[in-house]
C-alpha positions as CSV (number, residue, x, y, z in Angstrom):
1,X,62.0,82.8,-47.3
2,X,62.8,86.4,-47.8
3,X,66.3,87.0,-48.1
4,X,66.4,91.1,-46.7
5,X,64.4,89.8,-43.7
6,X,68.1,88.8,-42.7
7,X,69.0,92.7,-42.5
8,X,65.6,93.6,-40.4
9,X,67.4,93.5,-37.0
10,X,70.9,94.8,-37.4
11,X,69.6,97.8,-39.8
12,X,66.9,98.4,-36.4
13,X,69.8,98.2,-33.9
14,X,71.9,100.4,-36.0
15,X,69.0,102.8,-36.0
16,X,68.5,102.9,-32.1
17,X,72.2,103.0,-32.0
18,X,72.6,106.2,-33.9
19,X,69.9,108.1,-32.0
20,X,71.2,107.1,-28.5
21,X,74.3,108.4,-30.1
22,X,73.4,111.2,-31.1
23,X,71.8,112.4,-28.0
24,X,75.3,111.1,-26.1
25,X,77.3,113.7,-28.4
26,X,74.7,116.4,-27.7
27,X,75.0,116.2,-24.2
28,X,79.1,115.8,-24.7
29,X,78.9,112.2,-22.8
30,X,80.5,110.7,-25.8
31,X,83.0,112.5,-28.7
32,X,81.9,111.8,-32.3
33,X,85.2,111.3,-33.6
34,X,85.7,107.3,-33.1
35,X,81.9,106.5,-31.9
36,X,81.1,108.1,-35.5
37,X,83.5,106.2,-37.0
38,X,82.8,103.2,-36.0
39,X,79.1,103.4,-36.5
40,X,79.9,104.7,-39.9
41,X,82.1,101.3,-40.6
42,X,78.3,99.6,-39.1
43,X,76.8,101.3,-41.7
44,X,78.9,100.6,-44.5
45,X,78.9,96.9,-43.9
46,X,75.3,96.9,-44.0
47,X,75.0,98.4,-47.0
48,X,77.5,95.9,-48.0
49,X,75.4,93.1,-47.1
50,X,72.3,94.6,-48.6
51,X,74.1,94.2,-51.9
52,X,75.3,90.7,-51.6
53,X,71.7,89.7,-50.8
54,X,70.2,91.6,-54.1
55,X,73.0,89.4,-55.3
56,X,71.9,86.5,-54.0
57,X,68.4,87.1,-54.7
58,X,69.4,87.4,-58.5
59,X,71.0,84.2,-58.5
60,X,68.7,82.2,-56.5
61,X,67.6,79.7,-58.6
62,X,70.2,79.2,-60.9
63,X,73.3,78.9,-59.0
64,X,72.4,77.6,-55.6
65,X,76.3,77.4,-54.6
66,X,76.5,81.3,-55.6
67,X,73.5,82.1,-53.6
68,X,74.5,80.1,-50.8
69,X,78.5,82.1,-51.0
70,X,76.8,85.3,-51.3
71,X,74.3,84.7,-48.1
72,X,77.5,83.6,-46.2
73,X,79.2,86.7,-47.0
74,X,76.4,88.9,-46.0
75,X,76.0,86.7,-43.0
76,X,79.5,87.4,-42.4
77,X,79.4,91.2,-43.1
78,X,76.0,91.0,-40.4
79,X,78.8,89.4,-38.0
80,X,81.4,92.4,-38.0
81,X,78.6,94.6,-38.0
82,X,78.0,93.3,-34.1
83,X,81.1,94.1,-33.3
84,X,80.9,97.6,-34.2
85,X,78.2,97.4,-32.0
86,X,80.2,96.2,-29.2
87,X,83.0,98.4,-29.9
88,X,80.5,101.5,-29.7
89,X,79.3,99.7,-26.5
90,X,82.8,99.3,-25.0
91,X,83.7,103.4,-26.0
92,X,80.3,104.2,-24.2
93,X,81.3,102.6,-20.9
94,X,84.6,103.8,-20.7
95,X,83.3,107.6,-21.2
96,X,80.6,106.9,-18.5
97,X,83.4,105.4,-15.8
């Protein structure tokens, strides 16, 4: 099992997420102030969990309760990142209402 294959799909969404935004500020749908922010808070976590699964991937082997506490954190980090999502998806509506 490849531990990074765990980043795959948020680091995708993220990337979809930024170019819909971007074209949303361009066309002045959307301000960049707190959409920005808050994908830049998505970002950050993901790099985040990035590191604590080269951590993990380091340690696997030798401490299987390390690996397994750093996979949970990264999972965990993956979790807020969603909610960035959501809160980028809640800001969007409310401009387009």
């Amino acid at each position: 099992f490849q531990m990074k294959s765990i980043l795959k799909t948020p680091e995708n969404r993220f990337l979809r997420i930024r170019t819909d935004l971007e074209r949303l500020i361009d066309l002045k749908i959307l301000k960049q102030d707190k959409a920005g922010f808050l994908l830049n808070d998505a970002h950050l976590l993901l790099v985040s969990a990035d590191e604590l699964i080269g951590q993990a991937e380091s340690e696997f082997g030798t401490d299987d309760t390390d690996t397994h506490g750093l996979l949970s954190e990264a999972i965990g980090e993956i979790k807020l990142v969603y909610k960035k999502f959501l809160e980028i998806s809640n800001l969007l509506r409310e401009a387009l209402k």
